[in-house]
C-alpha positions in Angstrom: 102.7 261.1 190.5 101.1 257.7 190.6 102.6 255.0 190.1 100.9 252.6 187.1 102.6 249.9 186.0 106.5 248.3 187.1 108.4 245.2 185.6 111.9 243.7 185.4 112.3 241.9 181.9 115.6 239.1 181.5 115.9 239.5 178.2 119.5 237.3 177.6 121.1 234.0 180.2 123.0 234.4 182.9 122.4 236.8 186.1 124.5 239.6 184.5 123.3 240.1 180.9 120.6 241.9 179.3 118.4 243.2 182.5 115.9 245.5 181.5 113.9 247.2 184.5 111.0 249.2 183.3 108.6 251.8 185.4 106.0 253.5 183.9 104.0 256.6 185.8 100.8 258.6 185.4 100.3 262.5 186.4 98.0 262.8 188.7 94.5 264.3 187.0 95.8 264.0 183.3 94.6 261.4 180.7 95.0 258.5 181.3 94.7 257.4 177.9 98.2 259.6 176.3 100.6 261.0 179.2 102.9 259.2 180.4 106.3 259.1 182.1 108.7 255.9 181.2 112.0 255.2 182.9 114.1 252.2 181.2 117.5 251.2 182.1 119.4 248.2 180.8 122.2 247.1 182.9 123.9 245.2 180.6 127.2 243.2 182.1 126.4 245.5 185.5 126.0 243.0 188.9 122.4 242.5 189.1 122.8 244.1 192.8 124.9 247.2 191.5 122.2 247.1 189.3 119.5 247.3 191.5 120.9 249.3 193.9 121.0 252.1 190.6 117.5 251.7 189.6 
């Protein structure tokens, strides 16, 4: 699987609240146009190191 397209989104203050970590992948030979594979997670009051440690 390919990896496309990664970002980490602070959506609320403070180090804690509202992380969003997003990863997006691509099959290998499908279209690239409509398959996709998304992975979200929001940690929410999580440590942003437990946090990252669970992504």
């Amino acid at each position: 699987m390919g990896f496309l397209k990664g970002e980490e989104t602070i959506v609320a203050t403070g180090e804690a609240a509202g992380r969003m970590y997003n990863m997006i992948a691509q099959g290998d030979g499908s279209d690239p146009a409509h398959p996709y594979i998304q992975v979200r997670m929001e940690s929410g009051d999580m440590p942003k190191a437990e946090a990252d440690r669970l992504w």
